[in-house]
Each structure stands twice: as structure tokens, then as C-alpha cells.
C-alpha positions in Angstrom: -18.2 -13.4 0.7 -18.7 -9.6 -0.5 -21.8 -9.1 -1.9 -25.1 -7.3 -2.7 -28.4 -8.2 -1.3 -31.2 -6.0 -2.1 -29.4 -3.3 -3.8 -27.5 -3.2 0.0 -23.5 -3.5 0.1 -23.0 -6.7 3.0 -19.8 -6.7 4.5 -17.4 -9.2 5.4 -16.4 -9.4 8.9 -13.6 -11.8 9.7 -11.2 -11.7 12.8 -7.5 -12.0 12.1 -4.5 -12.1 14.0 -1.4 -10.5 14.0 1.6 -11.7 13.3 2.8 -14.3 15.7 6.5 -13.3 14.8 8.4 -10.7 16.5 6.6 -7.3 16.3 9.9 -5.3 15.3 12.1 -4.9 12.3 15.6 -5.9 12.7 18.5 -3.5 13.3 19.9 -4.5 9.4 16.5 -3.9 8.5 16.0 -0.3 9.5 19.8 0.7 8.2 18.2 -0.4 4.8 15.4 1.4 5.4 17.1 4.4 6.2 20.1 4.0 3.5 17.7 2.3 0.7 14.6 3.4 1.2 12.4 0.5 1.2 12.6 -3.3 3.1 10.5 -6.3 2.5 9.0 -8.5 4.9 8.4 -11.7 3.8 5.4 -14.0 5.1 3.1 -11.6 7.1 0.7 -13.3 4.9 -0.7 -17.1 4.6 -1.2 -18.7 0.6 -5.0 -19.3 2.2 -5.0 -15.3 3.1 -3.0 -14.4 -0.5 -6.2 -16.3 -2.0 -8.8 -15.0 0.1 -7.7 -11.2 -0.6 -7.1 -11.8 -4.1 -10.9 -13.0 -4.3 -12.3 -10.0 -2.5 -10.0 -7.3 -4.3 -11.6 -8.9 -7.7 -14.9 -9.2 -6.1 -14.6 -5.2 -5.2 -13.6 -4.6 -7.9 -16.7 -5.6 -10.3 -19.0 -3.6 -7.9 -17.5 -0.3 -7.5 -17.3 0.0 -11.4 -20.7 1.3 -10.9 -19.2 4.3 -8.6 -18.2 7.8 -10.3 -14.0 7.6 -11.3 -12.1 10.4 -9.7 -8.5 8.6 -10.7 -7.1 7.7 -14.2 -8.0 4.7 -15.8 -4.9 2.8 -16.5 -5.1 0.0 -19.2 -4.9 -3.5 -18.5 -5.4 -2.3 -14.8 -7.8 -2.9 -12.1 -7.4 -0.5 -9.6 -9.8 -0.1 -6.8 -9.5 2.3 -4.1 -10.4 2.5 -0.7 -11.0 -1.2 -0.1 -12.2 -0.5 3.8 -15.1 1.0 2.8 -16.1 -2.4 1.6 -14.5 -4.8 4.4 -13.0 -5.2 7.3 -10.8 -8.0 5.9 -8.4 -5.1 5.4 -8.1 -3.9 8.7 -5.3 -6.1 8.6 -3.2 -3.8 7.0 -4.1 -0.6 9.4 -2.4 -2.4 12.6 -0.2 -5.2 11.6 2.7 -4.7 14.8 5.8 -5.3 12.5 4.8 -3.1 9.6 3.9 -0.6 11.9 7.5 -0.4 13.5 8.8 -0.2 10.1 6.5 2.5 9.5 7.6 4.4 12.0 11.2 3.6 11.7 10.6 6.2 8.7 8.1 8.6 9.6 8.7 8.7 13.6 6.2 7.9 16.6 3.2 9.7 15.2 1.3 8.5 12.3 -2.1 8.3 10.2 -3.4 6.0 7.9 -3.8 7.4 4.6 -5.1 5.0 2.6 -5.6 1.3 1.4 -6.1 0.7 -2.5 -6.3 -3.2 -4.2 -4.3 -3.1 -8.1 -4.1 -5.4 -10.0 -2.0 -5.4 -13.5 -2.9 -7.9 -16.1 -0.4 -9.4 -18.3 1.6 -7.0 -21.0 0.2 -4.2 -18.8 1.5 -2.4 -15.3 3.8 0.0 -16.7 4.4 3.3 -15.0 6.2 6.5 -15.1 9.1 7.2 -12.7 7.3 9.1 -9.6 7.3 11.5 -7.8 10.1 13.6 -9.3 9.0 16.7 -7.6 8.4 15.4 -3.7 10.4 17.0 -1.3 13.6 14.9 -0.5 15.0 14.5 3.1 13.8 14.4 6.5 11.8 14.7 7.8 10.0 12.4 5.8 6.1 12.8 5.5 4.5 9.4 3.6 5.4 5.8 3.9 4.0 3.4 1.5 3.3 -0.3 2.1 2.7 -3.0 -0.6 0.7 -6.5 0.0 1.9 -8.7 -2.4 -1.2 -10.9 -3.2 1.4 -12.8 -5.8 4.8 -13.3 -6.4 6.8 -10.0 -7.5 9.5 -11.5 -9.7 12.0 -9.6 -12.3 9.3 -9.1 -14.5 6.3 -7.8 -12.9 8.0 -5.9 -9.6 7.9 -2.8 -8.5 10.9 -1.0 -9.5 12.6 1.9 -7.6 15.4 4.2 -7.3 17.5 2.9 -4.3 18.5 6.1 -2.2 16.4 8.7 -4.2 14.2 9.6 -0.9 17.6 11.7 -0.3 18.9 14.8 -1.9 20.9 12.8 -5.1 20.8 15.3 -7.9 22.5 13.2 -10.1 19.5 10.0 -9.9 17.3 13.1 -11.2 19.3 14.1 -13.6 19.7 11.0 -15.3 15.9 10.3 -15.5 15.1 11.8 -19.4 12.0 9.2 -20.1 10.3 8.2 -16.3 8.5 5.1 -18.8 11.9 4.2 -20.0 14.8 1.4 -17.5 16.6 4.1 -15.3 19.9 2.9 -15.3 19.8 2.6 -11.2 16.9 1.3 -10.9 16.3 -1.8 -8.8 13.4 -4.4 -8.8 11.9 -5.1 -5.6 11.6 -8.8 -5.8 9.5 -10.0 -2.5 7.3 -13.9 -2.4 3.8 -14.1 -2.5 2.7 -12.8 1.1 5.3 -10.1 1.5 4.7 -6.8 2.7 7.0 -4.4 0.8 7.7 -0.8 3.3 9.2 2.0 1.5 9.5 5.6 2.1 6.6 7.4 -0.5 9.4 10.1 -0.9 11.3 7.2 -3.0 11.1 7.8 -7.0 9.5 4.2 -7.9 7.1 2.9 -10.8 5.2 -0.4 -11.6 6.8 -2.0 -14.3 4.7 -4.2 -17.5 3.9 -7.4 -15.8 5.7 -10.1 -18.6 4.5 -13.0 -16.6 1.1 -14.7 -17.9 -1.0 -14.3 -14.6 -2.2 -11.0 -13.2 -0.1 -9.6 -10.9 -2.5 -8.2 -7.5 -1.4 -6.3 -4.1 -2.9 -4.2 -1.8 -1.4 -0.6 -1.3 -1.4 1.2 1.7 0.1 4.7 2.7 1.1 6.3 6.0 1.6 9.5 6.8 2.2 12.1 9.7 -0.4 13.7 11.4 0.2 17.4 10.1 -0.5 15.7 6.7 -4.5 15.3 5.7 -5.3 11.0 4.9 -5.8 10.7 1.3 -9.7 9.6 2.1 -12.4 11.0 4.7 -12.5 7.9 7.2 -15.7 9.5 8.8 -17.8 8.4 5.6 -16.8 4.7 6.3 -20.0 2.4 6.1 -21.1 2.6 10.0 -21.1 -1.7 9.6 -17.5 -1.0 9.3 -16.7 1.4 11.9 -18.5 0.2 14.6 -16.5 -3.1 14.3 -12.8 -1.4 13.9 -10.3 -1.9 16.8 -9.5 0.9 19.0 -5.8 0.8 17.3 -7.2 1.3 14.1 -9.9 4.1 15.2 -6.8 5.9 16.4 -4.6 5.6 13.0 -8.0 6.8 11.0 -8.4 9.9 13.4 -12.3 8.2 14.1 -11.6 7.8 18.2 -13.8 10.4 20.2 -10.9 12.4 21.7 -8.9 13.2 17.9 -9.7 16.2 16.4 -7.8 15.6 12.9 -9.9 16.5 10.5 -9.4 19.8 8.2 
């Protein structure tokens, strides 16, 4: 487990496979993709994996309270961001094959890795504003997102979205007076425990208040293309951790001795 010995971070270093399923989304799949906005792909994940993430996110968690907060503290809320830096258990989410065609079913080809945060929303809490209103709508599309679900997303604790709002709909924008408040489009993204939700970051979604009595925990992740800068500087990973990444993953994070990404 994730620890601290000596005032040292240790780091766990499990090997995973992928998927044993077939690597590529399904031609209904990428029409809702590109027509929706978002898919989900249900279990990517084992109940033994939900368990073991949910464990180290909360184990994360308690340690990097002692770090400096450059992000807003949301209520009932533990977010913790860039979980890499504390194990390779979420490499996982770098290189898995399917999500990574989905991925690129909306960004194209080329693509970084962006970032990979663990949040967690307690019960009564979760509730966000309608975002972002002001992203540019319309390919070409520069961010996809990817959500983990750790536990089940159900009618009350899902992610809720704007189906179709990642292209040029005035009127979904127009109707949005109060982003906290129902929009009368909006959908919940109901997906079982082990799902991997894909949506295009160019969608107008929210977390809603998790009514449910247990937390509700995911991992989210975010793609991008390579003109875009990744969200955190991979080259101050822990060297434990990058000397252990696959080459795949090296590539996505810009860290392989040939890529000159960095601004």
C-alpha cells in the first residue's frame, strides 16, 4: 500500500493488463460520440480493482493535505489531483486500448495526456455549476475527458451533461440562467461501478449533489491535442515513477527522449 516511511513517499508499483476485450469502440458508439458527446464503457474495471483504487485515492488523499492548494476547496469534496505523482497504479488510465480509440474518435490521431485527478463527493455534497459556458464549440475539438467510476453513478449522484452542447446550439446556452440550477436538457450519465465514461471536454456538464448515503469516487482524466500544453508538468514526476512507465505512456506524457513538447 501507499505510504510514508521516513518522511519518504513509497510508491506502489503493480502490473496491470489491459483490457482483454476488443480494443475499439463500436461504430454506434462513435456516432454517439460524435452526435452526443459523450459514451460509456461499461467493465474496463474489476469490483477487486473498484476497491483497490478507491483505497489508494482515499489513502492519497490524507497525505497530500499537507501540500500547498492551488484549486478551490469544494465542500463535502475530496479532490486530489495528479494521482501519478503518487503511483503507478494509474497508469492504467494513460494507455487503456479502448478508451484510447474513443479518445481519439474525438480528438483525432495525435494526443497528450493532460491529467489524472481522484474526487470523491460525500453525501448531500457534489454539486456543480454548468461548465464551460465559454469553451470554443466545434471542431476541431481540443480536450476529451474520461471518468473512472470507482462506484455506481445512479440518478442521484451522476454526472449530468448537456447532450449535443460540444456543438454550436445557441439555444442550450441560452436557456442556461442558473448553471447550479436542473437545465431542462440535461441528461444524467448513468454508467455501473467500473465504467469508464468518454466525453468531449468541450460538452457543458456539472457534478450533481450526491443523494445516495455512500460517497461517490472516480478518477478523472483529460486528453488533449498536442498544440495544447498538459494541465501538469510530467517531467517533475517522482523518478520511482518514471523510470517504471511504459514506453506508450512516456509518449502520451511528452517524457520519451525524441519529444520536444514542452513550452
Amino acid at each position: 500500500m501507499i505510504g510514508l516511511q521516513g518522511g519518504v513517499m513509497t510508491y506502489q508499483t503493480i502490473q496491470f493488463s489491459a483490457s482483454d476485450d476488443d480494443p475499439r469502440i463500436t461504430d454506434y458508439e462513435r456516432e454517439r460520440l460524435d452526435v452526443d458527446g459523450y459514451i460509456v464503457l461499461p467493465g474496463l474495471l474489476t469490483q477487486h480493482t473498484c476497491d483497490q483504487w478507491s483505497e489508494a485515492v482515499d489513502a492519497i488523499w490524507l497525505q497530500d493535505q499537507a501540500r500547498p492548494k492551488n484549486y478551490v476547496v469544494e465542500p463535502g469534496v475530496q479532490f486530489t489531483p495528479n494521482l501519478l505523482r503518487y503511483s503507478l497504479l494509474f497508469e492504467r488510465c494513460i494507455i487503456e486500448p479502448k478508451v484510447l480509440d474513443a479518445v481519439r474518435q474525438v480528438l483525432g490521431p495525435s494526443i497528450i495526456f493532460s491529467l489524472v485527478n481522484g474526487r470523491r463527493a460525500d453525501s448531500g455534497f457534489g454539486n456543480q455549476p454548468l461548465h464551460d459556458l465559454k469553451r470554443i464549440r466545434g471542431r476541431p475539438f481540443r480536450w476529451c475527458s474520461t471518468i473512472w467510476c470507482l462506484d455506481e453513478f445512479t440518478p442521484s449522484n451522476a454526472t449530468r451533461v448537456l447532450p449535443g452542447s460540444h456543438m454550436p446550439i445557441d439555444s442550450l446556452l441560452g436557456d442556461i440562467e442558473d448553471p447550479l440550477a436542473p437545465h431542462p436538457a440535461e441528461r444524467r450519465i448513468i454508467a455501473p461501478r467500473g465504467s469508464v465514461i468518454v466525453f468531449n471536454a468541450h460538452l457543458i456538464h456539472a457534478g450533481s449533489t450526491n443523494l445516495n448515503s455512500t460517497p461517490r469516487r472516480c478518477v478523472q482524466c483529460q486528453f488533449a491535442v498536442p498544440s495544447e500544453k498538459p494541465n501538469y508538468d510530467w517531467r517533475t514526476l517522482p523518478e520511482p515513477i518514471k523510470q517504471k512507465l511504459k514506453s506508450e505512456s512516456q509518449n502520451l506524457l511528452g517524457l520519451s527522449s525524441t519529444q520536444i513538447r514542452w513550452r
